[in-house]
C-alpha positions as CSV (number, residue, x, y, z in Angstrom):
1,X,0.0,0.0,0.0
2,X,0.9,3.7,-1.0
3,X,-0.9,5.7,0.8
4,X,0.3,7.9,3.2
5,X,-1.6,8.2,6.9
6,X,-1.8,11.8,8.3
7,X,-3.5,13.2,11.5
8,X,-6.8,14.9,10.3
9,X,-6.7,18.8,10.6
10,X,-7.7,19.1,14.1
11,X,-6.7,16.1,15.1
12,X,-3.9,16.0,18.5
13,X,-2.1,13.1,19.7
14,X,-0.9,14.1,23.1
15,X,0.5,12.7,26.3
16,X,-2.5,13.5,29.3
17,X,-0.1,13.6,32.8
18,X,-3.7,12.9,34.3
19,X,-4.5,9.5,32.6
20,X,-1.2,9.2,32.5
21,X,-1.6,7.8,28.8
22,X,-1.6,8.9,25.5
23,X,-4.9,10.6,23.9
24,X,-6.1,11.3,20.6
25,X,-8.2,15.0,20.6
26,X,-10.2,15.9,17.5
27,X,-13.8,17.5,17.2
28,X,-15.8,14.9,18.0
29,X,-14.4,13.8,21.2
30,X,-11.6,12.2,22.9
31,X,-9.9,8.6,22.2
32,X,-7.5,6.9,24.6
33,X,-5.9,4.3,22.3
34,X,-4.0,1.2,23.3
35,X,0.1,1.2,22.9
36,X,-0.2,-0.6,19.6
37,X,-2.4,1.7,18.0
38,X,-0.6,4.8,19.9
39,X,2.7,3.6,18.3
40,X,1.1,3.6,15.0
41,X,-0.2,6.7,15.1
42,X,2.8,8.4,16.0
43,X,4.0,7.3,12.7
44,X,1.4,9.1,10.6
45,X,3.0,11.7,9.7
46,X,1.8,12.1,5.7
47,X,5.2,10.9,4.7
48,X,5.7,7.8,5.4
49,X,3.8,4.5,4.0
50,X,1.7,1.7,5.3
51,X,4.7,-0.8,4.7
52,X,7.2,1.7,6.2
53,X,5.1,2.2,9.5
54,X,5.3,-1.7,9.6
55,X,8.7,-2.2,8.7
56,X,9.5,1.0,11.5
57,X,7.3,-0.8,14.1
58,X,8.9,-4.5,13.2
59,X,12.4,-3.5,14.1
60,X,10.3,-2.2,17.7
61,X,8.0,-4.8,18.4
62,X,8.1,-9.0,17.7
63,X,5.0,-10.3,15.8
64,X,4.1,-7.0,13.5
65,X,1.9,-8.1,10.9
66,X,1.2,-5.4,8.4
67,X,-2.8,-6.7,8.3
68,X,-2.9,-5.5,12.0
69,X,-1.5,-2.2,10.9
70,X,-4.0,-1.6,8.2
71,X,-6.9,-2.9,10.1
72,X,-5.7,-0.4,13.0
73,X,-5.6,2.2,10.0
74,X,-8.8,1.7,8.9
75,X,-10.7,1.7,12.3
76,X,-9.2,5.3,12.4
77,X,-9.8,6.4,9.4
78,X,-13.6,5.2,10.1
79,X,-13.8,7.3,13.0
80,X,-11.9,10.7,10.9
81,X,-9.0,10.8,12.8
82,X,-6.5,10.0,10.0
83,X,-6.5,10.7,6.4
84,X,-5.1,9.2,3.2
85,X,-2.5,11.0,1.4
C-alpha cells in the first residue's frame, strides 16, 4: 500500500499527565488508544507509507503483521482521525 496516513486537521495526539496515557483530541471527542495503536499513530505523519510504518514498528516490536497495521488504520480512518494522502 501507497498511501500515506496523516492526523486529520484538528486532530492531536498528546501525552495527558492525568491518565497518564496517550490521547487522541479531535472534534468529536476524545480517544485513549491502546500502545499498539498509539505507536502507530505516532507514525502518521503524511510521509511515510503503510509498509514503512510496519517495517518501522517490526524493528520495535516482535510479531508485527502489516494486516494489523492496516486494520488499525482503517478503524481510524472510520472514525476521521487520519486521512489518506
Amino acid at each position: 500500500m501507497t498511501k500515506r496516513p496523516a492526523l486529520r486537521r484538528g486532530v492531536r495526539l498528546t501525552y495527558d499527565d492525568v491518565r497518564q496515557t496517550h490521547v487522541v483530541l479531535f472534534p468529536e471527542g476524545v480517544l485513549v488508544p491502546n500502545s499498539t495503536a498509539t505507536a502507530v499513530l505516532q507514525r502518521c505523519d503524511g510521509e511515510s507509507t503503510v509498509n514503512q510504518i510496519v517495517e518501522a514498528l517490526a524493528q520495535r516490536y516482535a510479531g508485527v503483521r502489516k494486516e494489523d497495521v492496516e486494520s488499525v488504520l482503517d478503524r481510524f480512518a472510520q472514525r476521521r482521525v487520519i486521512e489518506w494522502r
